[in-house]
ZADO-1210 file (C-alpha; in nm, 4 decimals, padded with zeros to 6 digits):
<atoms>
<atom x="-03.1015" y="-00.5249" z="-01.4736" code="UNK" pos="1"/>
<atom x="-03.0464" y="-00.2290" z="-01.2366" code="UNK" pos="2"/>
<atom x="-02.9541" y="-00.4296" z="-00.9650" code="UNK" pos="3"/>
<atom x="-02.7054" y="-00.6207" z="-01.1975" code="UNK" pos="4"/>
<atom x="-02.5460" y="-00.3117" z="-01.2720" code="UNK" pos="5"/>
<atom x="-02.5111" y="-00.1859" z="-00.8953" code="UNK" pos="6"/>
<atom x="-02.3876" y="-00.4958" z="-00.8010" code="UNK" pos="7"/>
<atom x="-02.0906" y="-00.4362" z="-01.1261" code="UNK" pos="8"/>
<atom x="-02.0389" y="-00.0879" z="-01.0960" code="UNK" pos="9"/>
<atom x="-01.9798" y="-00.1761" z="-00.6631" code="UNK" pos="10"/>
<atom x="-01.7775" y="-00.4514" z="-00.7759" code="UNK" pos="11"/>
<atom x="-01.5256" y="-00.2631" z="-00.9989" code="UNK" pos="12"/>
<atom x="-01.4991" y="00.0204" z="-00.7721" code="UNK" pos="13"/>
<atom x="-01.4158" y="-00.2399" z="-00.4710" code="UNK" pos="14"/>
<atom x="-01.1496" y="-00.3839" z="-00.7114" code="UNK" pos="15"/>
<atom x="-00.9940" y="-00.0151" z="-00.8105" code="UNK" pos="16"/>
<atom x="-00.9824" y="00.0654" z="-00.4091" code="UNK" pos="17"/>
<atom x="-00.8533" y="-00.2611" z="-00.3003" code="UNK" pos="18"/>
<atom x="-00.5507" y="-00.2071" z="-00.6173" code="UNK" pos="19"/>
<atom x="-00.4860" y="00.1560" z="-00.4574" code="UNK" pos="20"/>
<atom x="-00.4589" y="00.0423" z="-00.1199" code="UNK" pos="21"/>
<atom x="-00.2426" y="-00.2715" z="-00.2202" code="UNK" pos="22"/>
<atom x="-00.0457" y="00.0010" z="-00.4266" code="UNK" pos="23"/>
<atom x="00.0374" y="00.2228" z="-00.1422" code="UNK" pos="24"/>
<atom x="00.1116" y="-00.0779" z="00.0688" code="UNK" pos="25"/>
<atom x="00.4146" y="-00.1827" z="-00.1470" code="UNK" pos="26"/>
<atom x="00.4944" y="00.2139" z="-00.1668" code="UNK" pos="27"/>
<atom x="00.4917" y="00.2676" z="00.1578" code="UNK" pos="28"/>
<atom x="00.6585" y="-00.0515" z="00.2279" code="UNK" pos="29"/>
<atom x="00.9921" y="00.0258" z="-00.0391" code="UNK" pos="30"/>
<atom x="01.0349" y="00.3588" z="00.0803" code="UNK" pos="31"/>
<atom x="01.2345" y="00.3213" z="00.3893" code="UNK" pos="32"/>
<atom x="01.5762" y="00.3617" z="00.5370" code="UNK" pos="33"/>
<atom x="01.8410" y="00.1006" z="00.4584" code="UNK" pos="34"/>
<atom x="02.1770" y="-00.0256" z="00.6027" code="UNK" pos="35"/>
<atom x="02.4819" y="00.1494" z="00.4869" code="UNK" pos="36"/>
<atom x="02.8249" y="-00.0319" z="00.3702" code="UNK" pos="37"/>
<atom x="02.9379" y="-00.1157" z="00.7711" code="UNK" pos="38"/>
<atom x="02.6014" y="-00.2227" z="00.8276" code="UNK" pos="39"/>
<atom x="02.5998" y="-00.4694" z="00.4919" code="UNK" pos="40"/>
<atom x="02.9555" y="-00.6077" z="00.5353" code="UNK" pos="41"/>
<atom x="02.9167" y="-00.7458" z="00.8655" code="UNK" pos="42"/>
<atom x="02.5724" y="-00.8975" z="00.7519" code="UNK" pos="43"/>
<atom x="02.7891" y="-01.0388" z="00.5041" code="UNK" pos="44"/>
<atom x="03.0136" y="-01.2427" z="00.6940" code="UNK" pos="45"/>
<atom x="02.9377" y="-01.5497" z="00.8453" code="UNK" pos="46"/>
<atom x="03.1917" y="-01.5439" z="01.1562" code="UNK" pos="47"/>
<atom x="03.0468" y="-01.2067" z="01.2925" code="UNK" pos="48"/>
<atom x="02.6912" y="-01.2751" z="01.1829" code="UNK" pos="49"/>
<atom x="02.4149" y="-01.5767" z="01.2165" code="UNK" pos="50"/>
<atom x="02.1941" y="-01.4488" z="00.9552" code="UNK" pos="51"/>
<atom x="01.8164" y="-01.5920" z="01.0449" code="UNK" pos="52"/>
<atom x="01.4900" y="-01.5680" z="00.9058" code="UNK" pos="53"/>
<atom x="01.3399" y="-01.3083" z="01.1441" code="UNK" pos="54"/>
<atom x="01.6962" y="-01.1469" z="01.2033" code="UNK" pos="55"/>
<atom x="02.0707" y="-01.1269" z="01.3075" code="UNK" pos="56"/>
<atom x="02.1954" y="-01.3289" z="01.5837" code="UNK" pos="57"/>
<atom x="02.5868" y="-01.1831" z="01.7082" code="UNK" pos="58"/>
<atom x="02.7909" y="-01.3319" z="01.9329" code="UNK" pos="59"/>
<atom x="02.7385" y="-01.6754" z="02.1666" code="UNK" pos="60"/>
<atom x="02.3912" y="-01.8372" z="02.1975" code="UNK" pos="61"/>
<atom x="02.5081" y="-02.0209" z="02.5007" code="UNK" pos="62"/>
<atom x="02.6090" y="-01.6951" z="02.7184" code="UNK" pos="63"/>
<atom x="02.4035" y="-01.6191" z="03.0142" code="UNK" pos="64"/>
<atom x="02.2974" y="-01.2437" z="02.9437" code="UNK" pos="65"/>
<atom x="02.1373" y="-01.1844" z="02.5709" code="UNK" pos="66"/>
<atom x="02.0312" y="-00.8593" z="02.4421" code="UNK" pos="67"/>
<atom x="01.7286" y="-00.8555" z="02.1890" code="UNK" pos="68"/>
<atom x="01.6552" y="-00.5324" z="01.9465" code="UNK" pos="69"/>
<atom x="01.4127" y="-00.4058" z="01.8115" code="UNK" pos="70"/>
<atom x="01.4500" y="-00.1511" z="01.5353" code="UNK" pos="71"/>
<atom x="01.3240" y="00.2318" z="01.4771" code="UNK" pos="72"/>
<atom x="01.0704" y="00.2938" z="01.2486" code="UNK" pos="73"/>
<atom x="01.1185" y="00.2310" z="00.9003" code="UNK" pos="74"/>
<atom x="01.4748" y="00.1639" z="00.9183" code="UNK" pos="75"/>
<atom x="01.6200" y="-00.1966" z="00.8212" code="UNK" pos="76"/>
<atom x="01.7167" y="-00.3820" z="01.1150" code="UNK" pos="77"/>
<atom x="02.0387" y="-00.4456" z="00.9667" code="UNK" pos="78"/>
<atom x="02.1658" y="-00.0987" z="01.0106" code="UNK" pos="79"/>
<atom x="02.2185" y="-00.1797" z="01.3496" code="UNK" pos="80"/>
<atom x="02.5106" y="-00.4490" z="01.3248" code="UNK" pos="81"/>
<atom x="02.7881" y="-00.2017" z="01.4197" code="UNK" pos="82"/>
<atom x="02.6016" y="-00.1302" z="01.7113" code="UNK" pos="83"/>
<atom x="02.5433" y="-00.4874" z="01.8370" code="UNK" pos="84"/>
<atom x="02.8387" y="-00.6221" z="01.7085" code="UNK" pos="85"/>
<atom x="03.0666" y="-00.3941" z="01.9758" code="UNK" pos="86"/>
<atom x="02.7934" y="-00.5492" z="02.2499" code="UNK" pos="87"/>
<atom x="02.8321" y="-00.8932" z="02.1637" code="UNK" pos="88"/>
<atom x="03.2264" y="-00.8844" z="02.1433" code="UNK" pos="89"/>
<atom x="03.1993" y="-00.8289" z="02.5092" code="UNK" pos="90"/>
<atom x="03.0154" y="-01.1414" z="02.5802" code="UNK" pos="91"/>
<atom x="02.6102" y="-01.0646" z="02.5479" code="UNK" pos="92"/>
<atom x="02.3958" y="-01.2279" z="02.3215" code="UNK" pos="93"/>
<atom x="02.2553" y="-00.9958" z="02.0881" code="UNK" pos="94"/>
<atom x="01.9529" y="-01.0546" z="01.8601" code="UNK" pos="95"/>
<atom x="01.8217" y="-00.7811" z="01.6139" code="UNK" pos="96"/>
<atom x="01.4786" y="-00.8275" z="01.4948" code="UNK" pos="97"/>
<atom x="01.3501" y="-00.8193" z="01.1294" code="UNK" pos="98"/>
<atom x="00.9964" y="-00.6281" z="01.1650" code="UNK" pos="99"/>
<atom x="00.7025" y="-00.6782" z="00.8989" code="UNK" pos="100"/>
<atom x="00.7137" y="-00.3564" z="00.6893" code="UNK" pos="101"/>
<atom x="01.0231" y="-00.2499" z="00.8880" code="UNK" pos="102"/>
<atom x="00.7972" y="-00.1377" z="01.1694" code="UNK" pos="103"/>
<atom x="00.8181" y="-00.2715" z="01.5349" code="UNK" pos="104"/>
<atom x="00.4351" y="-00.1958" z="01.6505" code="UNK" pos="105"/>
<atom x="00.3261" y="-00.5066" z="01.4138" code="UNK" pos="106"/>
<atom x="00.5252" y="-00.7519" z="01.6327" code="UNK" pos="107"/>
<atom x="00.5938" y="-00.5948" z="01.9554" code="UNK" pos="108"/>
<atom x="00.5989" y="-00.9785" z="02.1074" code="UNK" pos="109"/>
<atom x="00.8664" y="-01.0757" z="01.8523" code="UNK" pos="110"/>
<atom x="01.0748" y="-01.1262" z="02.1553" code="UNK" pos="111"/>
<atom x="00.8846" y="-01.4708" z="02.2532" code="UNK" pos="112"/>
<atom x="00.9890" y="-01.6499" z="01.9752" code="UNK" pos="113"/>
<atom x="01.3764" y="-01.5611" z="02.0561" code="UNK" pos="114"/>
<atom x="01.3767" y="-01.6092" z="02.4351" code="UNK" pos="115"/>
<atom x="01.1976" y="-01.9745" z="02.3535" code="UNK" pos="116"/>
<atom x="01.4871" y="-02.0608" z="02.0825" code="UNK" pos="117"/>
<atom x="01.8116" y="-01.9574" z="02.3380" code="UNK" pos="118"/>
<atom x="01.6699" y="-02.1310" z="02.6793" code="UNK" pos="119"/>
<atom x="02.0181" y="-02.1218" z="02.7731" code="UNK" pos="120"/>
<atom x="02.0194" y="-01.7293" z="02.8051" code="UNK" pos="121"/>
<atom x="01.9544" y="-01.7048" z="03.1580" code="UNK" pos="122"/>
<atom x="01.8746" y="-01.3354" z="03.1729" code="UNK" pos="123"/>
<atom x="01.7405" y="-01.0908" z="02.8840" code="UNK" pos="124"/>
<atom x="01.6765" y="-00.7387" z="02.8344" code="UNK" pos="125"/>
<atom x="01.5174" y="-00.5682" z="02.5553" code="UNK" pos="126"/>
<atom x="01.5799" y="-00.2676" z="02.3863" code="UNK" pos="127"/>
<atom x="01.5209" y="-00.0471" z="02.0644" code="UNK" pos="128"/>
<atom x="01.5466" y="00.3081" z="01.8853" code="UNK" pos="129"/>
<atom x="01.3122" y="00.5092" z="01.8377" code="UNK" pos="130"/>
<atom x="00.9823" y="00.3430" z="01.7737" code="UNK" pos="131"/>
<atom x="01.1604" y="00.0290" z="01.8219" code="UNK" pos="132"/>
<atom x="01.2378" y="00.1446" z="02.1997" code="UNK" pos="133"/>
<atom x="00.8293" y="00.2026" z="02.2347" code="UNK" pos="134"/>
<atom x="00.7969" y="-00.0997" z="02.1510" code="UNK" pos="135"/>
<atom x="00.9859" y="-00.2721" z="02.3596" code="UNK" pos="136"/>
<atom x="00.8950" y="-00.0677" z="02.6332" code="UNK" pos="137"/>
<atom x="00.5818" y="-00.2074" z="02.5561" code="UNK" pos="138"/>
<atom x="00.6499" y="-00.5876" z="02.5643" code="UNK" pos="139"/>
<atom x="00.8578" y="-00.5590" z="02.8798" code="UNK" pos="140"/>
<atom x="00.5899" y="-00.3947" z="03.0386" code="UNK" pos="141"/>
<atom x="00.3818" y="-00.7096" z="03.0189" code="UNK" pos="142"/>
<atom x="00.6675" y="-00.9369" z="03.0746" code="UNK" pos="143"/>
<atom x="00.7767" y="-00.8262" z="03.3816" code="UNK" pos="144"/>
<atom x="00.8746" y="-01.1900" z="03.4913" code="UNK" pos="145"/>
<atom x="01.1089" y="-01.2631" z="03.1885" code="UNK" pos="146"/>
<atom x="01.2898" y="-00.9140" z="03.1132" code="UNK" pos="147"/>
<atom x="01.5693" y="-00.8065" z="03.3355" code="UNK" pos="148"/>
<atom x="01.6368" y="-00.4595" z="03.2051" code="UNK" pos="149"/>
<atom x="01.5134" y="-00.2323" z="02.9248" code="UNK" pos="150"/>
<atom x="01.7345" y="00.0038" z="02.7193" code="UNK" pos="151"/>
<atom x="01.5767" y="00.3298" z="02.5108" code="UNK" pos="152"/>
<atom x="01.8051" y="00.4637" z="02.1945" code="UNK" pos="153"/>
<atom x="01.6437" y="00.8159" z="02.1281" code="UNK" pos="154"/>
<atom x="01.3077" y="00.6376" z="02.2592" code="UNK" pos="155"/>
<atom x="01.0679" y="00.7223" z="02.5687" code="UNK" pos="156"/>
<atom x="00.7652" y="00.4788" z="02.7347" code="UNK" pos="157"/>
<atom x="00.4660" y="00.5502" z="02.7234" code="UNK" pos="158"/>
<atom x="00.3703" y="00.2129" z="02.9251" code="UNK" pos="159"/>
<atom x="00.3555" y="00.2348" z="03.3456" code="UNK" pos="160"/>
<atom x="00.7027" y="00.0679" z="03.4257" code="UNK" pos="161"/>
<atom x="00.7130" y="00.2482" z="03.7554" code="UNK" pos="162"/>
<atom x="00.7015" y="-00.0570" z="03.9678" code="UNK" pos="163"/>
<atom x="00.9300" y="-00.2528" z="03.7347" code="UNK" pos="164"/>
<atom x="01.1626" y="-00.4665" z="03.9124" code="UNK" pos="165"/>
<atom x="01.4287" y="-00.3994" z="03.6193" code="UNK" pos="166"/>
<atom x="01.6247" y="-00.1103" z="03.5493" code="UNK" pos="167"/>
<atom x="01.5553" y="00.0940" z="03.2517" code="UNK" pos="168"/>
<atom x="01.8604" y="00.2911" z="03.1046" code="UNK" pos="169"/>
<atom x="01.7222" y="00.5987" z="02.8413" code="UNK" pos="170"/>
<atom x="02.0233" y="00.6815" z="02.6107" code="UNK" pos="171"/>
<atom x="01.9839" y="00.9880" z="02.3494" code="UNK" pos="172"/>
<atom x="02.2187" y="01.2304" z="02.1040" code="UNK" pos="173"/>
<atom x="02.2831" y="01.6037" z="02.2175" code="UNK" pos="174"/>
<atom x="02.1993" y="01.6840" z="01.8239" code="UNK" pos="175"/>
<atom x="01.8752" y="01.5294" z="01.8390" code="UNK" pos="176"/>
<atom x="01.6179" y="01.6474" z="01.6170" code="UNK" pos="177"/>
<atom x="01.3578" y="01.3663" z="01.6118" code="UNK" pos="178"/>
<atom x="01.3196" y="01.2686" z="01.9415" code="UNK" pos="179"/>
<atom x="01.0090" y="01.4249" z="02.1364" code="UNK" pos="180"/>
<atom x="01.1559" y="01.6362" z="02.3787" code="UNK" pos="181"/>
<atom x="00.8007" y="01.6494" z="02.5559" code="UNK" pos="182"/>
<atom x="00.6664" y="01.2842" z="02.5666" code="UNK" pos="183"/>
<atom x="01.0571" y="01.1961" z="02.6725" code="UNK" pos="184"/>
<atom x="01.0220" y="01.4236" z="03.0056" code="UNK" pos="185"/>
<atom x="00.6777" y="01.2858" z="03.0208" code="UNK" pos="186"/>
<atom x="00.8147" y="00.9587" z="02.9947" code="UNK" pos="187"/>
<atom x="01.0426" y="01.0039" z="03.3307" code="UNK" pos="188"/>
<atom x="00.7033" y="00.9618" z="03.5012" code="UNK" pos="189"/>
<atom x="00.6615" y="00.6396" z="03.4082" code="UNK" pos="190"/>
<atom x="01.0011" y="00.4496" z="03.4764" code="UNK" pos="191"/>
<atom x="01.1108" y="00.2772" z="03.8108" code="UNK" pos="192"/>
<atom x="01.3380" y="00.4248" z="04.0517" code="UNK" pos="193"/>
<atom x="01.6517" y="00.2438" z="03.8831" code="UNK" pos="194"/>
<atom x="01.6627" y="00.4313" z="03.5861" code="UNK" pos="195"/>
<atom x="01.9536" y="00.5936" z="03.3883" code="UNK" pos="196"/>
<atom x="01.9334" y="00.8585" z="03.1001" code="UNK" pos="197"/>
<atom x="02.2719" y="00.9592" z="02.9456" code="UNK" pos="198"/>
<atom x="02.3314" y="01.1808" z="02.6610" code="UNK" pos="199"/>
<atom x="02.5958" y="01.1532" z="02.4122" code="UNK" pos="200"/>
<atom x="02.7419" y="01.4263" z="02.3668" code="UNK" pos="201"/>
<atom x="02.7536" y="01.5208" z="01.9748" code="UNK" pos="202"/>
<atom x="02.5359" y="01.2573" z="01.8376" code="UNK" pos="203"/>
<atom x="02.2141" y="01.2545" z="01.6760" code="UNK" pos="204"/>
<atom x="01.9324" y="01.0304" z="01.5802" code="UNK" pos="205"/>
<atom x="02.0232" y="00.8484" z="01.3536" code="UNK" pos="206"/>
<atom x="02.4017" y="00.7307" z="01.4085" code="UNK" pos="207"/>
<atom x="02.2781" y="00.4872" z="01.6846" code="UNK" pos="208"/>
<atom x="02.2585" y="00.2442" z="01.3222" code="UNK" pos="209"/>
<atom x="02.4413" y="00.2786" z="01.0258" code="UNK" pos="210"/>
<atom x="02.1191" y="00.4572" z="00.7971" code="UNK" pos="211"/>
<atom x="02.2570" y="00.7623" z="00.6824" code="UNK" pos="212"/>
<atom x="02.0771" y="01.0797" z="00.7205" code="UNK" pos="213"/>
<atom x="01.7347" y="01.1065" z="00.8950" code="UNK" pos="214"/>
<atom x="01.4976" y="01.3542" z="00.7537" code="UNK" pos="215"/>
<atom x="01.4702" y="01.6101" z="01.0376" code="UNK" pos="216"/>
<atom x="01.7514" y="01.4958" z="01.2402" code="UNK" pos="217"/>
<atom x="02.0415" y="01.7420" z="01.3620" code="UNK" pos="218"/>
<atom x="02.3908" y="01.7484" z="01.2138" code="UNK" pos="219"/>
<atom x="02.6024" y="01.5063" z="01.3970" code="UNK" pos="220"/>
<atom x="02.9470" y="01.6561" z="01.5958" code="UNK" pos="221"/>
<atom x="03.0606" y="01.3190" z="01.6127" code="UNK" pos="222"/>
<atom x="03.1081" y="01.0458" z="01.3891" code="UNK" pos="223"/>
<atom x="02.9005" y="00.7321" z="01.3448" code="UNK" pos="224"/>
<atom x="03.1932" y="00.5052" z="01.4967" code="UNK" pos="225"/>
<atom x="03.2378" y="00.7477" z="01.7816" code="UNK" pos="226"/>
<atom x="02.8310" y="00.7226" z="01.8444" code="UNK" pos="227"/>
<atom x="02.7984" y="00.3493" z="01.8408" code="UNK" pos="228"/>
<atom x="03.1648" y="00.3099" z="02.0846" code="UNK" pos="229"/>
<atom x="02.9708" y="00.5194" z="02.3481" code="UNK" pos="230"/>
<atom x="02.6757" y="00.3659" z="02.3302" code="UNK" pos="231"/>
<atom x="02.8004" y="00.0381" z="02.4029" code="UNK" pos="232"/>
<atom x="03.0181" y="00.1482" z="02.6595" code="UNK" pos="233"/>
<atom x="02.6728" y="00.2625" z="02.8381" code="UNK" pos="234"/>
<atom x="02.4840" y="-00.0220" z="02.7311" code="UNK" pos="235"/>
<atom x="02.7722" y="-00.2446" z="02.8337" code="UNK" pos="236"/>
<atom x="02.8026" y="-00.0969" z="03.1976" code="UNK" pos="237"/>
<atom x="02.4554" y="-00.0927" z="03.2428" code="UNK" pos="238"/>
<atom x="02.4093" y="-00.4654" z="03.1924" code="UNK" pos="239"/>
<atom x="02.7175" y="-00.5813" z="03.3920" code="UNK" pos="240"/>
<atom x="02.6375" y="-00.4058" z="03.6666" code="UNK" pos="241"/>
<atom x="02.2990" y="-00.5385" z="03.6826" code="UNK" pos="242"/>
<atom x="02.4319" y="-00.8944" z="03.6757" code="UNK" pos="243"/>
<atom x="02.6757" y="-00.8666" z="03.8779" code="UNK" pos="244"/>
<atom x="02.4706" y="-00.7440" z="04.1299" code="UNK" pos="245"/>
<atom x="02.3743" y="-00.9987" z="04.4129" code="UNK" pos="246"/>
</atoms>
């Protein structure tokens, strides 16, 4: 009888921690930071955006140079449309990724699946925000032999991409509040000699998508608009030149 009862009273309280942690799951999962109106109309219209199961594809599937992003932490990846959009218009691929939970370290090798579906992209780079840029620091670390250039939105790598035969271009807000000052300097020791870090003058953490606020962040000078047409003026120049090189 004793043993009946352990073997109840162990069973309920299994079942009552299992509920709480499936409880804080879905918690943890709803509370994050979603797309804002420029972000939701152009996920909303079929001739800017290919809307996919695992993401948003922009621009021509059959160019030679695609772009795939991953997003920052806890932030819905369709936030950064306005972003993208400006790359694509200029003739790169681009390919936002949809992460489980809205967090990139649970599929850092979501690339794979996207570089086998375009085999007509003849040369991809990765890149991310925040968490998201970690991330893909991460995968292009280990695929050396299929990335041709990483880009870092208010991001920093913590994987060795010293001897990287791709460039890596770092790109970050003067108002930035978020980003790790420390572990981005640290970062510098781990990058290849072709490597780029620009700051925009004015803008923040969050304004590289179309969020809102970030808890933490610095006040803005500039606006959003103003933040995403620099940053794909970098981004832009950064790619061409490294395709256009011989």
């Amino acid at each position: 009888m004793k043993y009946r009862r352990f073997l109840k009273i162990t069973s309920i309280a299994l079942a009552a921690i299992l509920f709480i942690l499936v409880g804080a799951v879905i918690f943890y999962a709803a509370d994050y930071y979603r797309a804002g109106d420029a972000a939701k109309t152009l996920a909303s219209d079929p001739a800017q955006v290919t809307v996919l199961r695992n993401g948003y594809a922009l621009g021509n599937p059959e160019a030679e140079v695609g772009l795939i992003f991953y997003p920052g932490g806890k932030v819905e990846h369709t936030a950064y449309l306005p972003l993208l959009q400006m790359i694509s218009e200029q003739g790169i691929f681009c390919y936002v990724v949809r992460m489980p939970l809205n967090l990139a370290v649970f599929k850092v090798n979501a690339a794979d699946a996207i570089i086998k579906r375009y085999p007509n992209v003849s040369s991809w780079m990765i890149g991310g925000h925040s968490l998201g840029g970690a991330m893909a620091a991460s995968y292009a670390e280990k695929h050396q032999d299929t990335i041709d250039g990483l880009i870092l939105l208010a991001a920093y790598t913590t994987a060795d991409l010293s001897e990287s035969p791709f460039g890596v271009l770092s790109v970050y807000g003067s108002q930035d509040k978020v980003l790790n000052q420390d572990n981005l300097v640290a970062g510098r020791d781990l990058v290849p000699d072709d490597y780029q870090e620009i700051v925009i003058e004015g803008g923040n953490h969050a304004q590289f998508g179309d969020y809102g606020p970030q808890a933490g962040d610095g006040q803005a000078l500039i606006s959003a608009t103003a933040q995403w047409e620099q940053t794909a003026a970098v981004i832009l120049k950064f790619m061409n030149a490294r395709n256009s090189a011989p």
